[in-house]
N, C-alpha and C positions, 0 to 999 in steps of 0.2 A: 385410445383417443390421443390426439395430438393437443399440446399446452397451445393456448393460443397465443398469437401474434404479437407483441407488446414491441412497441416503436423502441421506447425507453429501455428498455433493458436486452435488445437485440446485441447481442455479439459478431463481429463482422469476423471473416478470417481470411486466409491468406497464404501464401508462400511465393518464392522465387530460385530461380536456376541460372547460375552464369550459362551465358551461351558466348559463342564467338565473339561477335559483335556487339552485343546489348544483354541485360539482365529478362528474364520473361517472368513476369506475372502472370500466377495462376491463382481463382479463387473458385468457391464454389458460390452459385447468387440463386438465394431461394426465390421460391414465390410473390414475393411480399416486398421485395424492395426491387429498386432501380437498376444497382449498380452500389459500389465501392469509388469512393476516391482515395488514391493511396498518397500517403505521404513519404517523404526521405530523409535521413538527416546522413550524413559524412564529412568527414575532414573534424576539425576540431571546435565544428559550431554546433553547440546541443541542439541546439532546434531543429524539428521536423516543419518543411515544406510542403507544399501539394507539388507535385507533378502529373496531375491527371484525371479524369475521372474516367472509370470504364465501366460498361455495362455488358459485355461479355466475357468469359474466362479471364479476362486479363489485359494487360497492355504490355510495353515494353518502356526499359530505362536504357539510353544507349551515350548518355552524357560521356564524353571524355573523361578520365580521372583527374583530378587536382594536380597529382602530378602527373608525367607522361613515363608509363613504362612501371608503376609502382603498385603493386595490388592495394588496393582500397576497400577496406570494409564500407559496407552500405545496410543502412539499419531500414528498415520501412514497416508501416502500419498501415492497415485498411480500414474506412469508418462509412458505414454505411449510409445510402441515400436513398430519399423518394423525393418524386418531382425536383426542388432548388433545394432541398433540406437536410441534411445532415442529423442521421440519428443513431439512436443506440450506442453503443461503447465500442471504445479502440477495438482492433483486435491485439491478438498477443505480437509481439516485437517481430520480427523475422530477419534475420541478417545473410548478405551473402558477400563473401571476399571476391575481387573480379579483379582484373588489369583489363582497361580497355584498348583495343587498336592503338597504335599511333598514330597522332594525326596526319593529314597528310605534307609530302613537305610542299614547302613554296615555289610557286609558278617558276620557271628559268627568266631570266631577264629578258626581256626582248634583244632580239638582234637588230643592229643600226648599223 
């Protein structure tokens, strides 16, 4: 027999993969909930953010880094959802070190 379903005490989880361009989120999504919205925090502000909510395997982060050219750790959490709500408990931390692309440069001046 399976323990049943309890909103409240649900554990979300999670992980992520530098790739080229973007970071990828993978999760696994039981039966019983929506989706995940994962949050972010990097640079030297403790706080985690939303950047999302997904309802399949995952999404992607493809933010430029703080600085340009510098690898950046990115910490994130996934918390689980049904319907507008938010439930159960963070998952565990998950970190991944990335350099993003450089941005691109700037247009050339117009010719006159």
């Amino acid at each position: 027999d399976y323990p049943g379903f309890d909103p409240e005490t649900y554990i979300a989880n999670g992980s992520a993969k530098g790739m080229t361009d973007y970071i990828k989120f993978s999760f696994k999504k039981g039966k019983f909930i929506d989706g995940v919205e994962t949050f972010r925090q990097r640079g030297t502000n403790p706080n985690f953010y939303s950047i999302g909510k997904f309802q399949k395997k995952g999404g992607k982060d493809s933010d430029l880094n703080l600085v340009a050219g510098q690898p950046e750790i990115r910490q994130y959490y996934n918390r689980a959802y049904i319907g507008n709500d938010l439930i159960g408990l963070n998952s565990p931390i998950y970190k991944v070190t990335w350099t993003s692309p450089l941005p691109p440069p700037p247009p050339p001046p117009p010719i006159v």
